[in-house]
N, C-alpha and C positions, 0 to 999 in steps of 0.2 A: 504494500500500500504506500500512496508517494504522502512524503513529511513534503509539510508547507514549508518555506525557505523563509526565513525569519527574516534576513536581508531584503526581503523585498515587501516587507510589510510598512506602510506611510508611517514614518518619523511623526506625523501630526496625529496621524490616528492612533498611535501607540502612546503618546505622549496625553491626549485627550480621556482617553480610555484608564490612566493611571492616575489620573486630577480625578476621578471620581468623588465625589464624597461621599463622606463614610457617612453610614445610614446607623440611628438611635436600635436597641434593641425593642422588639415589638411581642408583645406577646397576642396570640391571636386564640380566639374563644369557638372552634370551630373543629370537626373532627376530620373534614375533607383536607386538612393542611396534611396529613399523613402521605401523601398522594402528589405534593407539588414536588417539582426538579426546579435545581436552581442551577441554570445553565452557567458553567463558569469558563466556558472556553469556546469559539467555534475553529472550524478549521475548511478554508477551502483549497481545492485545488485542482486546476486548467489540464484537462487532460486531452487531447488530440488524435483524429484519427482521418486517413483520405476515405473520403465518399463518393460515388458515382450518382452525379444529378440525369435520369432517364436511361438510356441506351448511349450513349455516345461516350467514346472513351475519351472524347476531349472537354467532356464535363465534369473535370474531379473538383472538388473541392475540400477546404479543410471541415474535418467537423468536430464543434468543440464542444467538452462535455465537462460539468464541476463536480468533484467530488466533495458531499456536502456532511462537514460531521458535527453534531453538538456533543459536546464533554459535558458531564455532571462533576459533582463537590469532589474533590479532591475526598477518599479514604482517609480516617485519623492516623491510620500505617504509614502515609506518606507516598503509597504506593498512586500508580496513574490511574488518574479519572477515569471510571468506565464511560463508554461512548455509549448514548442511550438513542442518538438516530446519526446510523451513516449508510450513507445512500448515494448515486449515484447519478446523475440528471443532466439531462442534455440542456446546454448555458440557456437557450431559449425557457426550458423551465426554470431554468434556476431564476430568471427573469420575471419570471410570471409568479414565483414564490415567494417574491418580494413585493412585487407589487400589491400579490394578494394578501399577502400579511400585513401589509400596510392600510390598506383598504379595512380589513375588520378589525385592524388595530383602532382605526377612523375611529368605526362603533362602540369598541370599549371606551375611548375616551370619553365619547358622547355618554353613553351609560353611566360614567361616571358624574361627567358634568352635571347632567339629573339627578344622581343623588346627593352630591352635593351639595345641590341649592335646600335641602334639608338642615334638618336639627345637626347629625352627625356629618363632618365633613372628613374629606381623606388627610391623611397626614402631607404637610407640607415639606419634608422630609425626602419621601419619596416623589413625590412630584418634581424636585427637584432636578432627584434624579432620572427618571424618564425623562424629562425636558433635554436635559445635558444628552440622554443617548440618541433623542431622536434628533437635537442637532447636527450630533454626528451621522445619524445616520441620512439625514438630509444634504450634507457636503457627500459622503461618499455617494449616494444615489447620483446629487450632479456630476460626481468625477467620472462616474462608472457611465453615464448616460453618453457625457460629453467623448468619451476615449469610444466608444461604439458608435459615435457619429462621426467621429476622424475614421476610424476602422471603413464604416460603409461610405463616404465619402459627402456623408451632409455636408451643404454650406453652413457657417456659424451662422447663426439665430437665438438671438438673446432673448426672445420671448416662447415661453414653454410652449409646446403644441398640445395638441390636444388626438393625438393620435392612439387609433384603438386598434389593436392587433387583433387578426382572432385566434380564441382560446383552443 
């Protein structure tokens, strides 16, 4: 299985990612907490292979696929995190796994929002920190958008489109 090259992971996003702040302890009054993963690592990785677009051997193309793995908590043994999803996706999915995570991510917030506006509110704590990741995760979606549009040869266009792929 290929290890992701640490070398080539963004200086800013590495840097961004370790400014986290540190979150209060929280005790929760619920029995469905037995059952959460606390995703403490992900890992991708660019794997490549030629393709034949129809009948014509002069239609190869590269075809690129991510290998996509989330790590859980670290063992108290100190031993490595077991992977609790790794899977394998062609980038066009791996595309649409973002997009669609972000999308119902949308609605959790919304959901939130609503409860909110109630007696009990969420802690400001975390909010903060979800703010801070979806920043990040906001610069890396433009970088990742922008490097796919030099890749197929868009002109620059500083206004988002609003282009729907199908699924």
């Amino acid at each position: 299985m290929p290890q992701q090259d640490d070398d080539l992971q963004s200086p800013v996003v590495a840097d961004a990612l370790a400014e986290a702040p540190p979150l209060p302890t929280l005790t929760v009054f619920s029995d469905f907490v037995r059952d959460v993963v606390v995703v403490s690592a992900t890992n991708t990785s660019l794997l490549t292979c030629i393709g034949r677009l129809g009948e014509g051997a002069d239609n190869e193309v590269v075809v690129p696929f991510v290998e996509v793995k989330f790590e859980g908590q670290e063992p108290p043994d100190g031993a490595v995190p077991p992977a609790f999803f790794s899977q394998l996706l062609t980038l066009d999915n791996a595309a649409f796994l973002i997009a669609d995570l972000s999308q119902d991510f949308g609605g959790v917030c919304e959901h939130l929002r609503k409860m909110s506006t109630g007696e009990v509110k969420a802690e400001r704590a975390r909010l903060d920190l979800v703010r801070h990741y979806l920043m990040e995760a906001k610069a890396n979606i433009a970088q990742s958008l922008a490097t796919v549009e030099a890749i197929a040869g868009y002109p620059a266009d500083p206004a988002p489109r609003k282009d729907t792929p199908p699924r």
